[in-house]
N, C-alpha and C positions, 0 to 999 in steps of 0.2 A: 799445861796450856790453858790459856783464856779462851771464852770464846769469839771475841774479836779476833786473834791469832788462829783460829779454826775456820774462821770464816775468809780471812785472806789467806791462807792456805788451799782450799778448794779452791777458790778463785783462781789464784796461780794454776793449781793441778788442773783444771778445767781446760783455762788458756793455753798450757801446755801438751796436755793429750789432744786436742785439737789442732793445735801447732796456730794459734790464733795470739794478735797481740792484744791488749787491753783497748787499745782503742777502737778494733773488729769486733772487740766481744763491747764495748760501747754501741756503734753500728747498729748492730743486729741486733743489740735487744730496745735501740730508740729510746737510750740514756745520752747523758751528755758526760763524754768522758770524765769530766771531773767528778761526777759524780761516784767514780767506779775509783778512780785514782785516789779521792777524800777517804774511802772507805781502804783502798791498800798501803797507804801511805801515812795511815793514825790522825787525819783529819777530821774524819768521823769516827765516834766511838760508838755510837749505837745507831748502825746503817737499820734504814725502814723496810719494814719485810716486804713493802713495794718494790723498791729498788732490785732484793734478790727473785723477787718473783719474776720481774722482769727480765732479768739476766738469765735466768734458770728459762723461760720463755721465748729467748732470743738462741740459748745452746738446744732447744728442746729436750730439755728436760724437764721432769715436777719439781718441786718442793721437795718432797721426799726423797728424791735423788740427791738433792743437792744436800740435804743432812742427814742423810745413810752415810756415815762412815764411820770409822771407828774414833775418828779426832773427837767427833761428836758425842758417840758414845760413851768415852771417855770423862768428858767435862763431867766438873763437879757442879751441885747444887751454887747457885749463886746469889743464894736468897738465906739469910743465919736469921 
């Protein structure tokens, strides 16, 4: 797994333990859906850590929350 693919994965998993659609988790973190839809749907490929701050700030959560998982822990070095 890449980590563009980890990082729309928590998204989804987020939205889902919440029971919230994309465009509520839009909403509450004071994005503009497309901004959140760019990033789950491969229009952006390298979304600005503003963006998930924001998001992670709208779910209240940290940062660290949101990349504590094991997807994360996982990825490999992406820099040779």
């Amino acid at each position: 797994m890449d980590t563009i693919t980890a990082i729309k994965k928590r998204i989804f998993h987020l939205c889902d333990e919440r029971d919230i659609s994309v465009n509520k988790l839009a909403t509450i973190s004071a994005l503009p859906p497309s901004s959140i839809k760019n990033i789950l749907y491969g229009r952006s490929v390298d979304p600005k850590i503003l963006t998930i701050k924001k998001m992670c700030d709208g779910l209240g959560i940290t940062l660290g929350d949101f990349f504590s998982t094991p997807e994360f822990d996982a990825l490999e070095q992406e820099i040779v």
